[in-house]
N, C-alpha and C positions, 0 to 999 in steps of 0.2 A: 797363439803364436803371432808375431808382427807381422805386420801386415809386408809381405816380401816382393812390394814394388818399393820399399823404404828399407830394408833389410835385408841384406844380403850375405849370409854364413861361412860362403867361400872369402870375397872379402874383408870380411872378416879376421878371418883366421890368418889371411895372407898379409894383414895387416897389424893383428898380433905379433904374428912373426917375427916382420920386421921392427917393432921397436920395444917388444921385452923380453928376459929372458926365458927360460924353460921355465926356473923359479920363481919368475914374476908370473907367467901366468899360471901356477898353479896356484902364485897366493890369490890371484883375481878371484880364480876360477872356483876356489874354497870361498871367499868372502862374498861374492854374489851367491853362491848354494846356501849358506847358511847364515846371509842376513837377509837375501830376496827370496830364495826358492822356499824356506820355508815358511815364511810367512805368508806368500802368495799363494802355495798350495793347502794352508791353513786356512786362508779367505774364501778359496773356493768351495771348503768341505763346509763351512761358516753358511756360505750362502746359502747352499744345498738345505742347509738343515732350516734356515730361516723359509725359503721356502716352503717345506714340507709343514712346517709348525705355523703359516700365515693363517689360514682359513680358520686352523680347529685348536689352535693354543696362540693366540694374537699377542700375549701379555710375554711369552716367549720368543716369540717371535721378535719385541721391540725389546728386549732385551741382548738377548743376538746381536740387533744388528746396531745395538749402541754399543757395543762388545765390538761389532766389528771394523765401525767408523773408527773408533781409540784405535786399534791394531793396524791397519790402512792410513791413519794420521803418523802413527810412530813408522813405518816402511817409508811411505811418502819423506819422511824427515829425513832417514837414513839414505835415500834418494840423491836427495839435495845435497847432504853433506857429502857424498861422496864425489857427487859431478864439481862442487866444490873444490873439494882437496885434488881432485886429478885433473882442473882445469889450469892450467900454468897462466902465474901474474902478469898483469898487464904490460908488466917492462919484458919479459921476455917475448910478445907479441910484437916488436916491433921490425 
């Protein structure tokens, strides 16, 4: 979970609120669950196993976790493109 002297859930939400609609954010709310949530809670099950396989299957183990680097590079990307697309162009900045 963030670190909640940088994140704050109320608001948040209060902030949501105010600038989309009920439909916007459920479409956020779907497109973060099923472009981040699963692949982050896919990473952690990843790591889990890399660890358990480090000491006594290594050759598994570095397979894993070049599995997991590619799957963390592809989020990471989807990341980007998103803070992208919802950051408004610099002529409306002004």
């Amino acid at each position: 979970m963030p670190n909640s002297a940088f994140f704050d859930p109320q608001a948040l939400q209060a902030a949501l609120d105010r600038h989309l609609t009920r439909e916007g954010r459920q479409w956020l709310a779907d497109l973060l669950h099923d472009q981040l949530g699963g692949p982050i809670t896919n990473a952690s099950i990843q790591a889990e196993i890399i660890l358990r396989a480090w000491s006594t299957r290594p050759e598994m183990a570095l397979s894993e976790m070049k599995d997991l680097k590619a799957r963390l590079d592809e989020t990471s990307a989807f990341l980007v493109a998103l803070v992208r697309a919802v950051t408004p162009p610099a002529s409306d900045q002004e």
